[in-house]
Backbone as a printed PyTorch tensor [residue, N CA C, xyz], in Angstrom:
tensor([[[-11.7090,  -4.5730,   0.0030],
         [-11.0940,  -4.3910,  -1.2860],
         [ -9.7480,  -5.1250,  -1.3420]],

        [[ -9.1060,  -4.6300,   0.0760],
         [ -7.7970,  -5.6120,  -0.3030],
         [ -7.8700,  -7.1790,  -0.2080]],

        [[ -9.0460,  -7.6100,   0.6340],
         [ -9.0290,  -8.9580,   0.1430],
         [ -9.3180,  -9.8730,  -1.0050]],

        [[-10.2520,  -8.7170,  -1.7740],
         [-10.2970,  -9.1060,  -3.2260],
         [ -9.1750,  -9.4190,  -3.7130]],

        [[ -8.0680,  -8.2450,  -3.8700],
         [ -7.3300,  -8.3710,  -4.3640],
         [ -6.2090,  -9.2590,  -4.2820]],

        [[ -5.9590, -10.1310,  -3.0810],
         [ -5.4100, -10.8660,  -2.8210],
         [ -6.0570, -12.1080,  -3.0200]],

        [[ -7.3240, -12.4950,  -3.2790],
         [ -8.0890, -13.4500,  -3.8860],
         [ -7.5230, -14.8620,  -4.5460]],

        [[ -6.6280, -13.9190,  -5.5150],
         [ -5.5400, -15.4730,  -5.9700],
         [ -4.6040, -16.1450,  -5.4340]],

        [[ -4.2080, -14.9920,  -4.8440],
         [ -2.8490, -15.6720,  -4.0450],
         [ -3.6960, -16.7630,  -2.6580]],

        [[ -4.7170, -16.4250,  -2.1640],
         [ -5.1610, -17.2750,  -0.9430],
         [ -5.7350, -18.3940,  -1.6580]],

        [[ -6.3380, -18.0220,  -3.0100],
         [ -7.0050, -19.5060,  -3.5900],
         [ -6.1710, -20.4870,  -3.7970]],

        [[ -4.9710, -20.3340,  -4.0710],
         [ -3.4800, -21.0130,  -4.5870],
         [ -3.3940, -21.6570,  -3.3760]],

        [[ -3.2580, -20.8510,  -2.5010],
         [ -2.7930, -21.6000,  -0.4600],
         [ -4.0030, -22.7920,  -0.6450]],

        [[ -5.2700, -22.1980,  -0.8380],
         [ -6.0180, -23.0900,  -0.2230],
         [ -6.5010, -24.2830,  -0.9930]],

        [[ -6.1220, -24.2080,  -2.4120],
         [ -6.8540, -25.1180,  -3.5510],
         [ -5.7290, -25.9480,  -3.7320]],

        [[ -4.3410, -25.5130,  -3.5730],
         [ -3.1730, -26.1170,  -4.0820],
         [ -2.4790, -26.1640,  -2.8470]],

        [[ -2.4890, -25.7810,  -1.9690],
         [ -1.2480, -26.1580,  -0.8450],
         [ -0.0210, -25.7730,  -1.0400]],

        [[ -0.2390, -24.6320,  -2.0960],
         [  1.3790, -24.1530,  -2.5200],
         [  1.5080, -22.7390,  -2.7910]],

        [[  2.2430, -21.9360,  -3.2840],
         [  1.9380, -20.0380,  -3.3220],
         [  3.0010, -20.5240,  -4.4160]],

        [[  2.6570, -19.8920,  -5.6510],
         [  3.7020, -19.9750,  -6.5480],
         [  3.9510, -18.2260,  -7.1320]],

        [[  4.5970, -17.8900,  -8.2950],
         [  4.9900, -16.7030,  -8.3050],
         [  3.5830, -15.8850,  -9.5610]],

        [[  2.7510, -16.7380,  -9.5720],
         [  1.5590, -16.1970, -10.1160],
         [  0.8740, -15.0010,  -9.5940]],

        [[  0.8110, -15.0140,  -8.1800],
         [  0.1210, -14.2960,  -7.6350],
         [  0.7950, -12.7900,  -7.2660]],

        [[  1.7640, -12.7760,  -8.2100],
         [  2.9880, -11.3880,  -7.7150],
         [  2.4360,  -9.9460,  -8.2610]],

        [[  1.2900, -10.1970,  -9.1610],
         [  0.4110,  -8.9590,  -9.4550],
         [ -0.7470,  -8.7170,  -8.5250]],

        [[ -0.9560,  -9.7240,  -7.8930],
         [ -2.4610,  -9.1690,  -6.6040],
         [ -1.6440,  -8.6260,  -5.6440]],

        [[ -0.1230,  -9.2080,  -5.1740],
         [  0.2290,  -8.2540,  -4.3150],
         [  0.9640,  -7.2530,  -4.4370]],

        [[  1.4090,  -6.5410,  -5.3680],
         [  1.9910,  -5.2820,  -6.0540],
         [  1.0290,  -4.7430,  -5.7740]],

        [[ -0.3710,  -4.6550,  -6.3910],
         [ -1.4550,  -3.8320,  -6.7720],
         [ -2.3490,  -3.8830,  -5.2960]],

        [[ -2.1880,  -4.9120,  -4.3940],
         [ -2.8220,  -5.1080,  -2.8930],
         [ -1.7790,  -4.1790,  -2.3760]],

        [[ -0.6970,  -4.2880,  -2.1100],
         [  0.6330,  -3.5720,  -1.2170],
         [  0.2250,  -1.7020,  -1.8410]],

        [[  0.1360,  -1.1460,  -2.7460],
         [ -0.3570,  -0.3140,  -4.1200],
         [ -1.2770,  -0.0480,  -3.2060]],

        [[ -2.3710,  -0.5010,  -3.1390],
         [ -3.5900,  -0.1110,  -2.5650],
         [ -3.4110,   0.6350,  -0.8700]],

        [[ -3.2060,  -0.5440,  -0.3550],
         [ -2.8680,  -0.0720,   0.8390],
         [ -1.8520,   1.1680,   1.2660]],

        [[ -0.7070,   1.1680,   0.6050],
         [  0.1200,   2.2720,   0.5300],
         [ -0.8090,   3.3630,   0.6850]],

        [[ -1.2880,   3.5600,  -0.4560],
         [ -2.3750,   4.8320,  -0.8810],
         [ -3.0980,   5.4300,   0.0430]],

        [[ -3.7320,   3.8990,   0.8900],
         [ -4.7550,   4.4920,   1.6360],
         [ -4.0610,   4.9690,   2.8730]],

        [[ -2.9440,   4.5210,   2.9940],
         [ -2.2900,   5.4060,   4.6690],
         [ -1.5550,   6.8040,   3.7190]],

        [[ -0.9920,   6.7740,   2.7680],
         [ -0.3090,   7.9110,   2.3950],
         [ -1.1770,   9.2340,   2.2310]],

        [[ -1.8680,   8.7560,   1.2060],
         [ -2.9360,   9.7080,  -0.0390],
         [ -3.9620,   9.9810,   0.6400]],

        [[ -4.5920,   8.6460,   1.4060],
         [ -5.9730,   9.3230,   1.8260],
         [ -6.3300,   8.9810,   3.1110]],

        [[ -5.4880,   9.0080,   4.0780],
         [ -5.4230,   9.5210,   5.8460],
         [ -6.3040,   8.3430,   5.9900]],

        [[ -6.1070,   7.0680,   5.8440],
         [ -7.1770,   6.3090,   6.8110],
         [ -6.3090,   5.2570,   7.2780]],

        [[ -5.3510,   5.6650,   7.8350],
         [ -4.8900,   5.1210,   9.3360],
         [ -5.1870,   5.3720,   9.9930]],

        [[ -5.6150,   4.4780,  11.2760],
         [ -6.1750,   4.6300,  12.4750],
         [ -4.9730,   5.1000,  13.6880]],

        [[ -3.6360,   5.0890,  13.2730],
         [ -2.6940,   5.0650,  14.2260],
         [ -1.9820,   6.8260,  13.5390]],

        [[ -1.8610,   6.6240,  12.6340],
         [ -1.2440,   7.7430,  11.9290],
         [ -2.3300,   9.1500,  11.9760]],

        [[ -3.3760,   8.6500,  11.9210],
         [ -4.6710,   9.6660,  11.5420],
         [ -4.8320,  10.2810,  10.3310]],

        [[ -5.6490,  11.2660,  10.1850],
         [ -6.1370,  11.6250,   8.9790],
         [ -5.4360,  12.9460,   8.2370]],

        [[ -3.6810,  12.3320,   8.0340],
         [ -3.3760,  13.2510,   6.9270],
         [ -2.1630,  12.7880,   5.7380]],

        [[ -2.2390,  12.9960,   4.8910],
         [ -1.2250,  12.7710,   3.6110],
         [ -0.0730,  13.0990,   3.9630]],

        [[  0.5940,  12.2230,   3.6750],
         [  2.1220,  11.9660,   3.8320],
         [  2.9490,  11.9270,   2.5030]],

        [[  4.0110,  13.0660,   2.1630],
         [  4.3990,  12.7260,   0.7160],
         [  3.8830,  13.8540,   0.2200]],

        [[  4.6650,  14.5710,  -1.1180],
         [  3.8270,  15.6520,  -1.7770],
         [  4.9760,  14.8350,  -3.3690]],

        [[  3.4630,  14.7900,  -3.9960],
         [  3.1100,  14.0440,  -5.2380],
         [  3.3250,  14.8820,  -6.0920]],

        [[  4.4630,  14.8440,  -7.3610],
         [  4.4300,  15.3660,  -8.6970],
         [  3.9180,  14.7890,  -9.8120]],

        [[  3.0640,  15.2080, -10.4720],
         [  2.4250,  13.7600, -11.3390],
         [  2.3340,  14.6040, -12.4790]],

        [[  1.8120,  13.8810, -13.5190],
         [  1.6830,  14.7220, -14.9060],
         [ -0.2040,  14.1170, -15.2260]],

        [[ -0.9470,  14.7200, -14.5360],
         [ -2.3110,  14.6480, -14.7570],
         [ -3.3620,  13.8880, -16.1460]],

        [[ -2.1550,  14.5510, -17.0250],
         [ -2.7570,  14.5260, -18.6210],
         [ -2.3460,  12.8980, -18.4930]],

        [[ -1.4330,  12.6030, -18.1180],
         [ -0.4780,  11.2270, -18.6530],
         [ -1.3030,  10.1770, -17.6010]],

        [[ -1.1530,  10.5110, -16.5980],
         [ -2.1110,   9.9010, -15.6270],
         [ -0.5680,   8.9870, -14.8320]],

        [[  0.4320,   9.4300, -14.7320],
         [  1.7070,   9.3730, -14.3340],
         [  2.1290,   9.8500, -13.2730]],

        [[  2.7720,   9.5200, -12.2550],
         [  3.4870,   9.7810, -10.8610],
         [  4.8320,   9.9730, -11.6310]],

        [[  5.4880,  11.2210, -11.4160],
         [  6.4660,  11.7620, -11.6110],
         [  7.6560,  11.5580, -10.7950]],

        [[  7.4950,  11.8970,  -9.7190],
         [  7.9570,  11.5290,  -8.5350],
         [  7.5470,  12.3540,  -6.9190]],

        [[  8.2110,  11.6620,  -5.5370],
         [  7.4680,  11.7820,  -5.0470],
         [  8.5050,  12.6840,  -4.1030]],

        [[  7.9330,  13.6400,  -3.0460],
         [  9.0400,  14.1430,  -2.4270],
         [  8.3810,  13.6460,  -0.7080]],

        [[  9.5050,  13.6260,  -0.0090],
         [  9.4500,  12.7600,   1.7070],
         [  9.3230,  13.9970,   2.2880]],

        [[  7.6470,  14.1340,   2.8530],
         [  7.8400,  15.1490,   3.7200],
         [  7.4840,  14.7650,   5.1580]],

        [[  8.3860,  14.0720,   5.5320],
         [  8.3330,  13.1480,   6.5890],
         [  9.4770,  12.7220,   7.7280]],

        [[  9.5740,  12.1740,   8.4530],
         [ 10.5190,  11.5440,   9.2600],
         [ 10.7180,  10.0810,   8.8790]],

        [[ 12.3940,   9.6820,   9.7570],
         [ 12.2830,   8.0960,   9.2340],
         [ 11.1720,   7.2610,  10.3620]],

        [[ 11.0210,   7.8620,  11.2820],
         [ 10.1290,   7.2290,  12.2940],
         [  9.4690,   6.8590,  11.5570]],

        [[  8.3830,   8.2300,  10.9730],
         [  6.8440,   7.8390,  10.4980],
         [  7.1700,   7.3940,   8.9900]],

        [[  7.9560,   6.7610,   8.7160],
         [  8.0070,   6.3190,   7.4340],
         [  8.3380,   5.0830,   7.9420]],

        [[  8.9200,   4.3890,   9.1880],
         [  8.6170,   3.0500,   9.7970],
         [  7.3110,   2.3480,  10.0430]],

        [[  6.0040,   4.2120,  10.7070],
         [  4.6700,   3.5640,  10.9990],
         [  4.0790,   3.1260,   9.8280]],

        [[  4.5190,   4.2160,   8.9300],
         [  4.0940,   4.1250,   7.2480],
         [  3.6590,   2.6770,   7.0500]],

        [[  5.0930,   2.4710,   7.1860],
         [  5.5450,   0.4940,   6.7340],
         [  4.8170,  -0.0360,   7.6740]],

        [[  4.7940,  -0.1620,   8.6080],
         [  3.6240,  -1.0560,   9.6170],
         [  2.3920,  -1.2270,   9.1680]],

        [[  1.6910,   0.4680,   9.1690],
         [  0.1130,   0.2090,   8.7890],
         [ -0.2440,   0.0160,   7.3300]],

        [[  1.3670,  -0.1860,   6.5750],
         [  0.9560,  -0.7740,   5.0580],
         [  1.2450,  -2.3250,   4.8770]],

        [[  1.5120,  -2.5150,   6.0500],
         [  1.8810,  -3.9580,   6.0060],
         [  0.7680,  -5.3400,   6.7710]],

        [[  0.1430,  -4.3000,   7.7340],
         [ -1.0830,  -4.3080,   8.3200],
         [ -2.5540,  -4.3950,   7.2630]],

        [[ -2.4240,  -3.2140,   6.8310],
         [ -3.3370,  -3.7140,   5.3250],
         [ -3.1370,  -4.5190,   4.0840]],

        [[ -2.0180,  -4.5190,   3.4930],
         [ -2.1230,  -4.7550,   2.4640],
         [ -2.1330,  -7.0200,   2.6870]],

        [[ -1.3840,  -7.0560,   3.8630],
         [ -1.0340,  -8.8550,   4.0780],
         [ -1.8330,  -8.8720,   4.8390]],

        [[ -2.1920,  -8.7820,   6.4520],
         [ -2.9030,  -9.3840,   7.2290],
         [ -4.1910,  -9.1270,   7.0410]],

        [[ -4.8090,  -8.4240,   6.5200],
         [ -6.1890,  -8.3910,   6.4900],
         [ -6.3730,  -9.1490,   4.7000]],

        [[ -5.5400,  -8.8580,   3.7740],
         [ -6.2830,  -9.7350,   2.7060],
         [ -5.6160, -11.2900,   2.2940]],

        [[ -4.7170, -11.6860,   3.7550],
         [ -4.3850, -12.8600,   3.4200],
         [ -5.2250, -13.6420,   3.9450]],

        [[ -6.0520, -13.4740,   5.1310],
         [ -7.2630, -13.9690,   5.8130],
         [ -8.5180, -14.3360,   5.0750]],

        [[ -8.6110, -15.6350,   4.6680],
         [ -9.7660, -15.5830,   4.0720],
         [-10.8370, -16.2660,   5.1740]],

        [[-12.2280, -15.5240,   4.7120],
         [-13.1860, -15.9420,   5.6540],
         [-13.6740, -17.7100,   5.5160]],

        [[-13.1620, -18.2380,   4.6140],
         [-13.6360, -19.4540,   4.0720],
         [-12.6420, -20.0760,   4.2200]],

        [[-12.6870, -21.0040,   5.0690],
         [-11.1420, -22.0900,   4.9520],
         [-11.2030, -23.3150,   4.7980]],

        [[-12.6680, -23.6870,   4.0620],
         [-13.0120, -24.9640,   3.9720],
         [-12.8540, -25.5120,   2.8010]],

        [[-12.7510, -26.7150,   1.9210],
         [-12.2780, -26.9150,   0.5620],
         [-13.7530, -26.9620,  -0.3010]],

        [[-13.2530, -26.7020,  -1.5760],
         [-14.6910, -27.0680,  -2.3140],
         [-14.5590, -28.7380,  -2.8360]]])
């Protein structure tokens, strides 16, 4: 999924030889993604399987209210690792590196 989402930004590397500031919504919404999946829904492999963060949201609105740290600064360093781990190195890799 996150390499989908990073899709434009690698087509740009590889079609153009250049990264311009087009691609600043695949990685908001790639970085977005990944966050989620180590915070919200425990699938770090290093962190393991639990939610980090307790979420105020307004349901109806479909809105994040805000968020409260129920955490350490440590694991809010691993946080940043295994979101940095997903969201860039796995969807900046494309399996195709050949030109059309």
């Amino acid at each position: 999924m996150l390499g989908v989402m990073m899709g434009g930004r690698v087509a740009e590397e590889l079609i153009f030889d250049e990264v311009t500031t087009g691609a600043s919504n695949d990685i908001e919404r790639a970085t977005k993604t990944a966050l989620g999946m180590v915070k919200r829904y425990g699938m770090s492999p290093s962190l393991g399987p639990r939610t980090f963060g307790k979420r105020e949201e307004l349901v109806f609105l479909g809105r994040e209210l805000s968020e409260e740290k129920d955490y350490g600064d440590k694991i809010a360093e691993e946080i940043d690792v295994e979101e940095r781990a997903g969201s860039w190195e796995r969807g900046s890799q494309p399996s195709f590196r050949g030109r059309p």
